[in-house]
N, CA, C and O atoms as a DFTB+ gen file, in Angstrom:
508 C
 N C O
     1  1       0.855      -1.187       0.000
     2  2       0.000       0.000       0.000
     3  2       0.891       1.236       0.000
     4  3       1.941       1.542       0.565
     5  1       0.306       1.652      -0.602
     6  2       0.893       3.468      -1.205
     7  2       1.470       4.484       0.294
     8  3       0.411       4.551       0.918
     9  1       2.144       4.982       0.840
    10  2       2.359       5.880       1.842
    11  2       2.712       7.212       1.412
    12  3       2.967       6.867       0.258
    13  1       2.904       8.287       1.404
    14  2       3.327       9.102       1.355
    15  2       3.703       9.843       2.670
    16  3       2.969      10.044       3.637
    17  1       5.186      10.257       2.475
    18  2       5.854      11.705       3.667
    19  2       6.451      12.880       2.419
    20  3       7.062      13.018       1.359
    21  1       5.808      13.459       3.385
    22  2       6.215      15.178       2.590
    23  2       7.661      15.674       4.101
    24  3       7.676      15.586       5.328
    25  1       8.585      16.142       3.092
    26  2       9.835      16.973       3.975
    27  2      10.234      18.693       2.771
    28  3      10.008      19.160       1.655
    29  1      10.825      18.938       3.860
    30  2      11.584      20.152       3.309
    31  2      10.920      21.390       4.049
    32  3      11.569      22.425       4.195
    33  1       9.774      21.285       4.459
    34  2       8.854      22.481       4.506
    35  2       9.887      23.203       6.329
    36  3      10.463      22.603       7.237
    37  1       9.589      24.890       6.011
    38  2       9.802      25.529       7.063
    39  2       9.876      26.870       6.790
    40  3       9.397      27.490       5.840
    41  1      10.674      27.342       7.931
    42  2      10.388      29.092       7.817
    43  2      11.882      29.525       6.554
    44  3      13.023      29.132       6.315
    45  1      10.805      30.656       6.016
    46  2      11.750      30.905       4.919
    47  2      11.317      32.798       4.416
    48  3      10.306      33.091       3.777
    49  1      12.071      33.532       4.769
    50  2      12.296      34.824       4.406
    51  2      11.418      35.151       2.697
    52  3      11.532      34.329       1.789
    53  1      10.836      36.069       2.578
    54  2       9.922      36.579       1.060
    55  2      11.295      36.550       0.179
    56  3      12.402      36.964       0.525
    57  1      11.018      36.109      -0.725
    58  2      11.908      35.753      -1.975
    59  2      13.166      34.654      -1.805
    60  3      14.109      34.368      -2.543
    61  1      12.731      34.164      -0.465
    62  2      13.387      32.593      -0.764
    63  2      12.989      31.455      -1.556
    64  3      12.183      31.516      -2.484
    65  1      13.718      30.175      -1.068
    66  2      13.550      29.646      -1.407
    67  2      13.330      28.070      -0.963
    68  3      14.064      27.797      -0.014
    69  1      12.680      27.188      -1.309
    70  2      12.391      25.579      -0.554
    71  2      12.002      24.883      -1.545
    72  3      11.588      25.121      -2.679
    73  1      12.244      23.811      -0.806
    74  2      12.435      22.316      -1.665
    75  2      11.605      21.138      -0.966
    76  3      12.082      20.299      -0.202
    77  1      10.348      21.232      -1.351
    78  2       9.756      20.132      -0.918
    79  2       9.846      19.093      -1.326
    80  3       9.859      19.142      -2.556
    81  1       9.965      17.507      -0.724
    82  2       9.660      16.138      -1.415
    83  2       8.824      15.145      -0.677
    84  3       8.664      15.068       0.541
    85  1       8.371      14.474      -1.524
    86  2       7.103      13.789      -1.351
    87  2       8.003      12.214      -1.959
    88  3       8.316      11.843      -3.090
    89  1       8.180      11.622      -0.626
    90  2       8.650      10.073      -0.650
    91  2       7.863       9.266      -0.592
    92  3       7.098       9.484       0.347
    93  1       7.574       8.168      -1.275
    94  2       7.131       6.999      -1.049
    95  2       7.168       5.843      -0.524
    96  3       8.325       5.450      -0.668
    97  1       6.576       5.087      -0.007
    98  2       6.903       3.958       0.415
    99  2       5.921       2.825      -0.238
   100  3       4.924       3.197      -0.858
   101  1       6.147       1.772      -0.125
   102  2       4.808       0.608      -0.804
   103  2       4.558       0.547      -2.232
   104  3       4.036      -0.442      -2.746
   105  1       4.808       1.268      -2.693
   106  2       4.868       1.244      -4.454
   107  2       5.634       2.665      -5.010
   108  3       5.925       3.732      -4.468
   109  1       5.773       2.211      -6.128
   110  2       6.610       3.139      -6.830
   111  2       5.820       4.335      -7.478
   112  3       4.741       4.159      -8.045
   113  1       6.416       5.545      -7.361
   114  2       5.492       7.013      -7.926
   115  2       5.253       6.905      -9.320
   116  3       4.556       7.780      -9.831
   117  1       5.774       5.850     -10.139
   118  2       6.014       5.858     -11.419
   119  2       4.669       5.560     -11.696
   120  3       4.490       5.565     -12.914
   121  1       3.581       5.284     -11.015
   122  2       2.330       4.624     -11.800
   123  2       1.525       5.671     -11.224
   124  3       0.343       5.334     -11.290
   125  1       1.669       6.776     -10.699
   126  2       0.914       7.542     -10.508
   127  2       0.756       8.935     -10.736
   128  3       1.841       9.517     -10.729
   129  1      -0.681      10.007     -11.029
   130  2       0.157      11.318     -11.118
   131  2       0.014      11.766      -9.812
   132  3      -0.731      11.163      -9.040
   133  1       0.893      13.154      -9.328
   134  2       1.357      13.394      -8.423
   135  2       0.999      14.377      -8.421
   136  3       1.007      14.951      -9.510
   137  1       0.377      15.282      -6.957
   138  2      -0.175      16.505      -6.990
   139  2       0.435      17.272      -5.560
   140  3       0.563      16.783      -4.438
   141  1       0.678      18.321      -5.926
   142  2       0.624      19.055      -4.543
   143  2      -0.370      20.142      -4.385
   144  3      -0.761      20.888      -5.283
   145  1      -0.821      20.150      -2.852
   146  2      -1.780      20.821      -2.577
   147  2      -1.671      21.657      -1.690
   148  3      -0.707      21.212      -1.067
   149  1      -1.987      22.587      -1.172
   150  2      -1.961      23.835       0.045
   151  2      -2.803      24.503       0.520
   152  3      -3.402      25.199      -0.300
   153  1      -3.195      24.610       1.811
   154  2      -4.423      24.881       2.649
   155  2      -3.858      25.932       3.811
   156  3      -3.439      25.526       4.895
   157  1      -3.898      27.169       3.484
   158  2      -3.802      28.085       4.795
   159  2      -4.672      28.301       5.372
   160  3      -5.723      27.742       5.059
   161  1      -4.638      29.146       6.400
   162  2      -5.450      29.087       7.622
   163  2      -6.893      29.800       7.129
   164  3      -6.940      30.912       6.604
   165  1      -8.091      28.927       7.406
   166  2      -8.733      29.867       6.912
   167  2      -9.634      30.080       5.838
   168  3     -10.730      30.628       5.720
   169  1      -8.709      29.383       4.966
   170  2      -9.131      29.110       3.569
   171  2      -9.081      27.516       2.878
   172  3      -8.313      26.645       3.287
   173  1     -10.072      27.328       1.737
   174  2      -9.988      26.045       0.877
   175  2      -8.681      25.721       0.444
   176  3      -7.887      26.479      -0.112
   177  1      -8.503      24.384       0.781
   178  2      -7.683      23.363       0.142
   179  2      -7.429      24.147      -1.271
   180  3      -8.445      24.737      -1.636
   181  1      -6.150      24.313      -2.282
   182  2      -5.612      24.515      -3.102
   183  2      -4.902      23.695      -3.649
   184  3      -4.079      22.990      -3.064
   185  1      -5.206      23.687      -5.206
   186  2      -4.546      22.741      -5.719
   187  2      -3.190      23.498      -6.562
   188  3      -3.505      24.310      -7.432
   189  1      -1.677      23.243      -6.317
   190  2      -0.802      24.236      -6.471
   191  2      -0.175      23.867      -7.571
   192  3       0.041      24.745      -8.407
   193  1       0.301      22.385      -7.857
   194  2       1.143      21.939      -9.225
   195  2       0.598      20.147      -8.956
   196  3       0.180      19.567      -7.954
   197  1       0.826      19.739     -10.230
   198  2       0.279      18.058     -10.401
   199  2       1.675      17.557     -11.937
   200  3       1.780      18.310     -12.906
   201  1       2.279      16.652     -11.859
   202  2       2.939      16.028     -12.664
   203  2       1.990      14.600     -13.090
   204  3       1.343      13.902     -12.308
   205  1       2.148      14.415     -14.673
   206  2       1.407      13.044     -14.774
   207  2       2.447      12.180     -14.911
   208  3       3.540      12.434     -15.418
   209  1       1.920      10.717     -14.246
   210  2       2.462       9.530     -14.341
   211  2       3.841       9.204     -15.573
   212  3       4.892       8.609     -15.338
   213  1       3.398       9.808     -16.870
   214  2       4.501       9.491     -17.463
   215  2       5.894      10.825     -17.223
   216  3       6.942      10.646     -17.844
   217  1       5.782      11.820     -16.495
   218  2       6.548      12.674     -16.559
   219  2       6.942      13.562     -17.686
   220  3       7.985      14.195     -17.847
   221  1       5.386      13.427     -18.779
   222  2       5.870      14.454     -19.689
   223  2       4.884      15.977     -19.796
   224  3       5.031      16.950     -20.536
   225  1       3.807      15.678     -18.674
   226  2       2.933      16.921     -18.438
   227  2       3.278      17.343     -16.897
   228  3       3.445      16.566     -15.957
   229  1       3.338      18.668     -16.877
   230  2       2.909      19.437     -15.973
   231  2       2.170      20.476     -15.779
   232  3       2.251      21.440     -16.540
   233  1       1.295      20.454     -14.692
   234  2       0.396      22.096     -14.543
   235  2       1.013      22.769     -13.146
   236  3       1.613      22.215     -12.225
   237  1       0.616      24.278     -13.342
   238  2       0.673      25.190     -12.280
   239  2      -0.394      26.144     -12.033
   240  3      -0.678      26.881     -12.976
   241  1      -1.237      26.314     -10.619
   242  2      -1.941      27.099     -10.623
   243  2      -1.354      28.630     -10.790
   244  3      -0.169      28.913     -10.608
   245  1      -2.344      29.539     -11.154
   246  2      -1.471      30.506     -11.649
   247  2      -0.783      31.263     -11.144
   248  3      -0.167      32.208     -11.636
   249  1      -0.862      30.734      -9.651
   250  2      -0.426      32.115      -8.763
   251  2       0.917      31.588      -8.647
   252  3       1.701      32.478      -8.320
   253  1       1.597      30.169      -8.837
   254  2       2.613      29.636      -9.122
   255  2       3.571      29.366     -10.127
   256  3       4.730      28.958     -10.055
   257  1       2.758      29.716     -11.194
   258  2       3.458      29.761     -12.388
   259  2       4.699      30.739     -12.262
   260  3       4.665      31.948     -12.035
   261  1       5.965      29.807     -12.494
   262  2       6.903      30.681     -12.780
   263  2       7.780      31.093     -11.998
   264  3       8.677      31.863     -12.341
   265  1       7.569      30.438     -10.368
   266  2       8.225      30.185      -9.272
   267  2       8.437      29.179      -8.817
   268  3       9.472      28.934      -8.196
   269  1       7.353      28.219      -9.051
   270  2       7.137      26.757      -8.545
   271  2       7.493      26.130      -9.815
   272  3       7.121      26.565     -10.905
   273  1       8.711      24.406      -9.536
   274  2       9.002      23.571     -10.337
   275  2       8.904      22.148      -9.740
   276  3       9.691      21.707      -8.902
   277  1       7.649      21.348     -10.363
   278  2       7.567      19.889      -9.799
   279  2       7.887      19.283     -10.712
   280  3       7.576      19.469     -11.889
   281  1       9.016      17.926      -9.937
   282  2       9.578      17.308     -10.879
   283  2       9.398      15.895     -10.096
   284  3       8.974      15.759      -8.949
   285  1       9.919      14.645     -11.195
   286  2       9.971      13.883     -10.038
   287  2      11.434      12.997     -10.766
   288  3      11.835      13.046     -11.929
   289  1      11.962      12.262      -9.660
   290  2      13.080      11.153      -9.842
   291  2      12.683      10.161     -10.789
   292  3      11.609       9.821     -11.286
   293  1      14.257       9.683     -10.923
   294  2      13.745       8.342     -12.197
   295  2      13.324       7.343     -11.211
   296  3      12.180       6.935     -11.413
   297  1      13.775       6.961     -10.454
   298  2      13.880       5.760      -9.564
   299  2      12.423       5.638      -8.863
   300  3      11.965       4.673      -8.251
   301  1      11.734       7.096      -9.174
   302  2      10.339       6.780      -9.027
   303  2      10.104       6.676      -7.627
   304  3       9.218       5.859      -7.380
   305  1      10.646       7.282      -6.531
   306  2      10.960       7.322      -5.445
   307  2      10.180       8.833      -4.912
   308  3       9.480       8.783      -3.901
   309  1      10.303       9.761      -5.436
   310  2      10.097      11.086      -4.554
   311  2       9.887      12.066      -6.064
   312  3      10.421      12.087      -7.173
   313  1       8.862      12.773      -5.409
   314  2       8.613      13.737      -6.702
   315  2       8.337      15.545      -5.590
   316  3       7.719      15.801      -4.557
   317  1       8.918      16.110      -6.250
   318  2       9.540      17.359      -5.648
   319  2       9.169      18.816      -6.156
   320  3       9.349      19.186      -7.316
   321  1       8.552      19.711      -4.999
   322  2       8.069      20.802      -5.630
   323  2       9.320      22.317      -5.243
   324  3       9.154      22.835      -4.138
   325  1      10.135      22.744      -5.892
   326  2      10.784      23.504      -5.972
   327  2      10.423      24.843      -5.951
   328  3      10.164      25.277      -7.073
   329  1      10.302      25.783      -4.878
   330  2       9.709      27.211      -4.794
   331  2      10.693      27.980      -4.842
   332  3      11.690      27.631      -4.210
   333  1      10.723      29.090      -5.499
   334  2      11.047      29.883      -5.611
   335  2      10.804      31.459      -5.285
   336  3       9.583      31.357      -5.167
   337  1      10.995      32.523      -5.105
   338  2      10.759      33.608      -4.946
   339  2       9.392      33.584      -4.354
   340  3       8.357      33.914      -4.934
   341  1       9.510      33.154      -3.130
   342  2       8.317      33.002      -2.280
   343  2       7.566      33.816      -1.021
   344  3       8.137      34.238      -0.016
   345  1       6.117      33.930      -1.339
   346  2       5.816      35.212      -1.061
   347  2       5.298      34.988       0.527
   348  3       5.480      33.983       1.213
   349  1       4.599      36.227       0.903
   350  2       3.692      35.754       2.220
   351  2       2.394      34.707       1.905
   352  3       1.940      33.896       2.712
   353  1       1.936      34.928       0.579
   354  2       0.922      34.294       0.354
   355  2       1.077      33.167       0.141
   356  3       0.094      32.443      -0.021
   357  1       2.070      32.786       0.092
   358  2       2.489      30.807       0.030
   359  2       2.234      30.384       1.182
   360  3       2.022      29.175       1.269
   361  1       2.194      30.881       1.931
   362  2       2.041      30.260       4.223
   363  2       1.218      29.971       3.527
   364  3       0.543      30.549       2.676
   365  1       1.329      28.362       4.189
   366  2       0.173      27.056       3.912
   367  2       0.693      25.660       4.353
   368  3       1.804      25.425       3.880
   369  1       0.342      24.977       4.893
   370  2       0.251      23.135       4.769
   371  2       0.274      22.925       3.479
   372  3      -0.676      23.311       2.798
   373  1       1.117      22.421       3.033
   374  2       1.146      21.577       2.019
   375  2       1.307      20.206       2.063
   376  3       1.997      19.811       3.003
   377  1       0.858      19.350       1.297
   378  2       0.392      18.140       1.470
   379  2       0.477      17.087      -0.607
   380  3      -0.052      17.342      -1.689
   381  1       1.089      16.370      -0.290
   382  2       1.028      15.884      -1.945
   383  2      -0.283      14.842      -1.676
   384  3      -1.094      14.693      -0.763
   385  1      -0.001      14.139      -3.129
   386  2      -0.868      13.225      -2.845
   387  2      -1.115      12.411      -4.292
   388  3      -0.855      13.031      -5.324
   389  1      -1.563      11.170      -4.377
   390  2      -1.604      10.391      -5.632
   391  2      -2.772       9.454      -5.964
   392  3      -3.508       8.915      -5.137
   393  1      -2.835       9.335      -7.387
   394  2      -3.455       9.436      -7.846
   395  2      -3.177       8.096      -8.694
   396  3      -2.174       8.159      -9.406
   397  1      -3.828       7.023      -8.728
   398  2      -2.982       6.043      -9.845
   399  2      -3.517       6.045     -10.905
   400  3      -4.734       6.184     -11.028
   401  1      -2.559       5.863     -12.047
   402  2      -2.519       6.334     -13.519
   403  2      -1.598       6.090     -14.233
   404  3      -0.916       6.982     -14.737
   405  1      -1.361       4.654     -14.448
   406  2       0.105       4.235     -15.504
   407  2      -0.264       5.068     -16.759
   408  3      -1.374       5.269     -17.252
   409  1       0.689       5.403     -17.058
   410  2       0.798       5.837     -18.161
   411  2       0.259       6.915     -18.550
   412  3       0.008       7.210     -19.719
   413  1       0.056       7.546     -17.609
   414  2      -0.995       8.830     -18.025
   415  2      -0.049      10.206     -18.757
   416  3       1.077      10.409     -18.303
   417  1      -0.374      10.751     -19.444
   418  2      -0.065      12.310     -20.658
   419  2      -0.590      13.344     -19.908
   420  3      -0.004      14.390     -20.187
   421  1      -1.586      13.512     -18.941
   422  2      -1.958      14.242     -18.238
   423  2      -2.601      13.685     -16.804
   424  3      -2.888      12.532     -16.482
   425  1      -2.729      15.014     -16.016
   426  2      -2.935      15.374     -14.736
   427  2      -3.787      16.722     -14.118
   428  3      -3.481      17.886     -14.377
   429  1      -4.988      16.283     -13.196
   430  2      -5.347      17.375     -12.685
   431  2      -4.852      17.652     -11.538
   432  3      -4.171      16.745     -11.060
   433  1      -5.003      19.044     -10.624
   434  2      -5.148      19.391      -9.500
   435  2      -6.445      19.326      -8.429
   436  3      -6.551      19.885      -7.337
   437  1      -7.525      18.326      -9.224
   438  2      -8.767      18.380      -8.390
   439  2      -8.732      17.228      -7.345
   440  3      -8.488      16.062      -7.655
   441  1      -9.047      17.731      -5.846
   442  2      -8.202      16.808      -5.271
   443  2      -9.601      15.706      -4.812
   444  3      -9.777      15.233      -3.689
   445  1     -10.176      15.565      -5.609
   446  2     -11.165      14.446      -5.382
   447  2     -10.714      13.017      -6.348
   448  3     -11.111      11.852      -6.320
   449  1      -9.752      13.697      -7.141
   450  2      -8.928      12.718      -7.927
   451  2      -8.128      11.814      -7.408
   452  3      -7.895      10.685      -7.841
   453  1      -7.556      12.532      -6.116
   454  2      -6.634      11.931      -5.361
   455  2      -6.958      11.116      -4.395
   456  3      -7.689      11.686      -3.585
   457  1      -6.662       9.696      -4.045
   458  2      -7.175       9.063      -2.811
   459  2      -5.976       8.496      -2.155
   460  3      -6.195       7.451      -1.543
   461  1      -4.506       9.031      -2.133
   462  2      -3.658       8.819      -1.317
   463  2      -3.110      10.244      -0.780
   464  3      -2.947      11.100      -1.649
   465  1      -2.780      10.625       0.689
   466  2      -2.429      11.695       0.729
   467  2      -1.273      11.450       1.859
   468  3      -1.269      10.450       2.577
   469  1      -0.419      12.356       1.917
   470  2       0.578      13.047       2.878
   471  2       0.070      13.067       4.184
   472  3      -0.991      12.520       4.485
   473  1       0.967      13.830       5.172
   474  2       0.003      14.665       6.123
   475  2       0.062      15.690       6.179
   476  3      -0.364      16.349       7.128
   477  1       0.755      16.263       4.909
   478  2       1.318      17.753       4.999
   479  2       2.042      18.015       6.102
   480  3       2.045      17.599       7.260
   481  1       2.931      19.154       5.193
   482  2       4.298      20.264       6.063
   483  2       4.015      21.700       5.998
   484  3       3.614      22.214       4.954
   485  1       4.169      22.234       6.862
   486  2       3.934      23.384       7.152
   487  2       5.079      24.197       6.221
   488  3       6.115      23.615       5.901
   489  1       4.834      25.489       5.838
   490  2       5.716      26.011       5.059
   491  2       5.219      28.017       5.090
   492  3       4.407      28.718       4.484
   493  1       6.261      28.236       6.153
   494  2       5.919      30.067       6.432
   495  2       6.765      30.676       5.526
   496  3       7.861      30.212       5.212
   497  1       6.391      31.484       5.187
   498  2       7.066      32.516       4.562
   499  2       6.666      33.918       5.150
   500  3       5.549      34.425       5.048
   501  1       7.956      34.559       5.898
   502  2       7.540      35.719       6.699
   503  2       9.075      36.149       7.253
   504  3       9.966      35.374       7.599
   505  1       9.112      37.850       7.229
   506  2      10.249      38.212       7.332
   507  2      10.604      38.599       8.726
   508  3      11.741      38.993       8.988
């Protein structure tokens, strides 16, 4: 059975930077697409970036576009969301989560898609 742990998350100054990853255990990420999600205080669950199963699509919600890079390993082990120039408005739990889908060309962020999840990491951004 599928596990997921999310690491990397913590306090990080406006226009830093973090490296989240989302490890697996029980099967390999390779048969699934992969989503990350983020929920601040307050507000609805967000769906932030999703990679599909074959590793040749990716999406970004828009407020991420262009800071945020999810990628994942060959070994199919850990798939990783890379932030960049990160604002106050990123403070959120983030949480991945999967989705199984050999072979899939695409991927959503709707997280009713998803029926494996993280427990999410906290991730501040504040100066």
């Amino acid at each position: 059975q599928l596990t997921l742990v999310e690491s990397g998350g913590g306090l990080v100054q406006p226009g830093g930077s973090l490296r989240l990853s989302c490890e697996a255990s029980g099967s390999a990420l390779g048969y699934y697409n992969i989503a990350w999600f983020r929920q601040a205080p307050g507000k609805d669950r967000e769906g932030v970036s999703c990679i599909a199963s074959s590793g040749e699509w990716r999406h970004y919600t828009d407020s991420v576009k262009g800071r945020f890079t999810i990628s994942r390993d060959s070994a199919g082990k850990t798939v990783d969301l890379r932030m960049d120039s990160l604002k106050p408005e990123d403070t959120a739990v983030y949480s991945c989560a999967a989705d199984w889908s050999p072979q899939s060309i695409m991927c959503t962020v709707v997280d009713g898609r998803y029926h494996t999840w993280g427990q999410g990491i906290q991730v501040t951004v504040s100066s």
